[in-house]
C-alpha positions in Angstrom: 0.0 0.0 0.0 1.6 3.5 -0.8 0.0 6.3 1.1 0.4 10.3 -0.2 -0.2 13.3 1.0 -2.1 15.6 -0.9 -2.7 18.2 1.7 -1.9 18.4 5.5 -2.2 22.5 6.3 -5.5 23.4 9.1 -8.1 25.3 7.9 -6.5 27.2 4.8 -3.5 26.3 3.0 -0.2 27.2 3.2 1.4 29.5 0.2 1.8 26.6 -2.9 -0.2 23.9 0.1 -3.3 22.2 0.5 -6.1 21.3 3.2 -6.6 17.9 3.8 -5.8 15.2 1.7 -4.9 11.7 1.3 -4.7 9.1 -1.1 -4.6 5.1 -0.2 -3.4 3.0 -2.9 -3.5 -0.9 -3.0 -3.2 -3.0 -6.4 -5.8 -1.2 -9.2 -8.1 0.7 -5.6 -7.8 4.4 -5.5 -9.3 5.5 -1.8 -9.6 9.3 -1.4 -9.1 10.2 2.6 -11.0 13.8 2.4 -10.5 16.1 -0.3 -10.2 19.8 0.8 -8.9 23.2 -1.0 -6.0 22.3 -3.1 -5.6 18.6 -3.1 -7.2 18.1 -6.5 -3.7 18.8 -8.2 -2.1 17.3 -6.2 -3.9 14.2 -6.8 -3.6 14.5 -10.4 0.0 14.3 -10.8 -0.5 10.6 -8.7 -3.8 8.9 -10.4 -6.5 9.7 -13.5 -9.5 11.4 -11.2 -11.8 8.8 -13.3 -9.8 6.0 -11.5 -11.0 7.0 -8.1 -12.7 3.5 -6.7 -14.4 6.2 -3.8 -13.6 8.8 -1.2 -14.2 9.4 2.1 -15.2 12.8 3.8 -15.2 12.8 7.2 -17.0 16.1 7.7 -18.7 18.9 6.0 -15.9 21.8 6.5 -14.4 23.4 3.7 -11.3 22.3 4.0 -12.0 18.6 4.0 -14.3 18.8 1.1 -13.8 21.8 -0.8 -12.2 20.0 -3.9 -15.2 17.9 -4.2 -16.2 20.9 -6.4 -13.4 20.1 -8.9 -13.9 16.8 -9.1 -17.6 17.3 -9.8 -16.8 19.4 -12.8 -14.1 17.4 -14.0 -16.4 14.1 -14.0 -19.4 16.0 -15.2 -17.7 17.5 -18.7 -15.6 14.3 -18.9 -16.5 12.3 -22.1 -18.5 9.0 -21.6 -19.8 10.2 -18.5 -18.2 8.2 -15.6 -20.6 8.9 -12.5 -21.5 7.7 -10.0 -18.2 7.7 -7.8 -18.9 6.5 -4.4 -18.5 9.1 -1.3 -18.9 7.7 2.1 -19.9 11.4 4.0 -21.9 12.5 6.3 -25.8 11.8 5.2 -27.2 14.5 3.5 -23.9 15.6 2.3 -24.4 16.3 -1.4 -27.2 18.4 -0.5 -24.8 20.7 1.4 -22.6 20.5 -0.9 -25.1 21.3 -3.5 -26.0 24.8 -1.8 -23.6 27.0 -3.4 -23.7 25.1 -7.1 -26.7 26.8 -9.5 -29.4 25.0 -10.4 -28.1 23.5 -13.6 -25.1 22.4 -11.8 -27.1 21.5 -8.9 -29.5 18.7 -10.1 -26.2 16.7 -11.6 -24.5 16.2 -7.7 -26.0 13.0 -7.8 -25.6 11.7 -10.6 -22.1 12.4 -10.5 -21.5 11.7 -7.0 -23.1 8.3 -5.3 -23.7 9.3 -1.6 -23.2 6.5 1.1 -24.2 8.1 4.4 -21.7 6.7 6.8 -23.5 5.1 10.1 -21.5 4.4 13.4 -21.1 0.7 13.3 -21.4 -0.4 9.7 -18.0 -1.9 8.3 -18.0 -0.5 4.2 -15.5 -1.8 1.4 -14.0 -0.1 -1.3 -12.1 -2.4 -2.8 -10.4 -4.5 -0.5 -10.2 -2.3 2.2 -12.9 -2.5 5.0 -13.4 0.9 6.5 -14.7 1.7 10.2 -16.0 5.0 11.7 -15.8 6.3 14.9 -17.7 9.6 15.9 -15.1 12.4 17.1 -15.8 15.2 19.0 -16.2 18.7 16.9 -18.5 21.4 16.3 -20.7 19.3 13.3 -21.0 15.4 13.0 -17.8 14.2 11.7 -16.0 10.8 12.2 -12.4 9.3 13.0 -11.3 6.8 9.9 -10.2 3.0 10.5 -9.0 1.7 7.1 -7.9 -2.0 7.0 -5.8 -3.5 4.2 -4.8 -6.9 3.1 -1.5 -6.4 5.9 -1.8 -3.2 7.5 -4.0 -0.7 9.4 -4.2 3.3 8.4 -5.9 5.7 11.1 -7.0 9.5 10.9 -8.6 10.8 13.2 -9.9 13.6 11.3 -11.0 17.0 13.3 -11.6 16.2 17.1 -11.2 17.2 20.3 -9.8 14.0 22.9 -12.4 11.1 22.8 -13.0 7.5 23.1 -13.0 7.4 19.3 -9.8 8.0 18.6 -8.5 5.7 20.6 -10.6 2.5 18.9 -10.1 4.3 15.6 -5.9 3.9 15.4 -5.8 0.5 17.9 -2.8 -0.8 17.3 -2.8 0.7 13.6 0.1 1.1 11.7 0.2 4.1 11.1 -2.0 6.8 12.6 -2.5 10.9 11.2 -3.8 12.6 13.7 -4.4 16.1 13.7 -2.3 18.6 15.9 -3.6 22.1 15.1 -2.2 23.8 18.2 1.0 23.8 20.1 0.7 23.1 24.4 0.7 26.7 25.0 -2.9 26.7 23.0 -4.9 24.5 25.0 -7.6 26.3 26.1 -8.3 27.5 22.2 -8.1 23.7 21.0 -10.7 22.7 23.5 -13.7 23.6 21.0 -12.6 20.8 18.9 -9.3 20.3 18.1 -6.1 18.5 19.5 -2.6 20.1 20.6 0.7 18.4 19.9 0.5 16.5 23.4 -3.3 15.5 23.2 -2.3 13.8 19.0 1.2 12.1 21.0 -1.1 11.0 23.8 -3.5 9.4 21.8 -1.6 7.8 19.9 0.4 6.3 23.0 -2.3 5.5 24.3 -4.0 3.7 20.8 -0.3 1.8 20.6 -0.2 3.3 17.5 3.0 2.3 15.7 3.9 5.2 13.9 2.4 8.9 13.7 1.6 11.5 10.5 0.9 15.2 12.3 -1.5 16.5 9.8 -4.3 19.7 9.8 -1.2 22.0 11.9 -2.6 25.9 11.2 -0.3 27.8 9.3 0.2 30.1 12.1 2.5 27.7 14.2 5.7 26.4 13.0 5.5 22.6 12.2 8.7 21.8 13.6 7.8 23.1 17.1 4.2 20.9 17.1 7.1 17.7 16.0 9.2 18.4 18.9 6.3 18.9 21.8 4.8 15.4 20.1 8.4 13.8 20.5 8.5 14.9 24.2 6.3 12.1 25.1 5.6 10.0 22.2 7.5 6.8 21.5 6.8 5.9 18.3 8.1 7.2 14.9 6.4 10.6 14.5 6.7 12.4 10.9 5.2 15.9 9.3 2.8 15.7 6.6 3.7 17.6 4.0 2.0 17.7 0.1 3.8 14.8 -1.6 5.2 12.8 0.8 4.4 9.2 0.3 4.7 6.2 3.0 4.4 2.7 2.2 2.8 0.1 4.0 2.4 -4.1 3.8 5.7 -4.7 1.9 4.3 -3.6 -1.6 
């Protein structure tokens, strides 16, 4: 499996960056881990957008979805009309999305997009890799990711304050990206639904997470500082996302 970041930066990018954004590849599957302002070129110089097998949005915020509106245009001029692409979202997602789009634009959503409401509990497949939610902690519904491959386990916890999600979400996973907006000094500010540096190194110590990826750190803080707070108390191998990096997982 071969894992790439297509955007990492909090809330709005960073100058030539991206909002959240990853892409899980595993033999001819194409997963999409959200999809937010920027990642659509990034994703382009890795896969054909018609060879997407599905993606995943874990919340209705810009920055975790805002590409969707590419996409949509891409697949809705393409020739022979590929549609249908599966998006595992929150239900009623589309519709929200649809808001913005005019009319003519609006009715095609689904069409081009096939909405699977994600539902606490249900395992879903794209491919074969069997993907869990978990509910997280954050100003609108959103969800924590479990993705499980043929020999290895991917985590994100999306955008969350500390829960019990999290830590079922990246048990024992291989590799967990957590989110760690805020340095320790900006606790009280990350308590509306967010993590700091030692609340993503804490929960993946406590998860026994074997590795870490520090994604969705605002632009405002230095990344390097968020790495070295996290390596204060967490074990593991902890890395900085940054648009283009790619991991590899399971040998391939």
């Amino acid at each position: 499996m071969i894992l790439t970041v297509l955007g990492c930066s909090g809330t709005y990018p960073r100058p030539g960056g991206a909002c959240n954004g990853f892409l899980i590849q595993e033999g001819e599957t194409n997963l999409v881990i959200d999809f937010g302002n920027g990642c659509m070129s990034n994703l382009l110089k890795q896969v054909e957008y018609t060879n997407l097998a599905g993606i995943v949005i874990t919340h209705m915020h810009i920055d975790h979805f805002g590409d969707l509106y590419p996409l949509f245009y891409a697949l809705r001029f393409f020739p022979g009309e590929p549609w249908g692409l599966q998006v595992l979202m929150p239900g009623g997602g589309l519709e929200e999305m649809g808001c913005i789009l005019g009319a003519d634009s609006r009715e095609y959503v689904p069409r081009v997009f096939s909405e699977t409401p994600i539902v606490k509990g249900n395992i879903y497949q794209v491919g074969d890799m069997k993907i869990i939610f978990h509910p997280t902690r954050h100003p609108v519904e959103g969800y924590s990711v479990r993705i499980e491959g043929k020999n290895w386990i991917v985590a994100y916890s999306s955008d969350t304050k500390p829960c019990p999600g999290l830590a079922e979400a990246a048990d024992s996973a291989d590799l967990f990206i957590c989110e760690a907006t805020f340095p320790v000094s900006y606790t009280k500010e990350a308590s509306f639904g967010h993590m700091t540096s030692a609340q993503a190194a804490k929960a993946a110590t406590d998860a026994g997470a074997k590795s870490l990826l520090l994604t969705h750190i605002w632009p405002t803080f230095d990344p390097r500082d968020i790495l070295s707070e996290v390596n204060e108390t967490y074990e593991g191998e902890a890395i900085l996302a940054y648009e283009g990096l790619q991991l590899k997982l399971g040998g391939r």
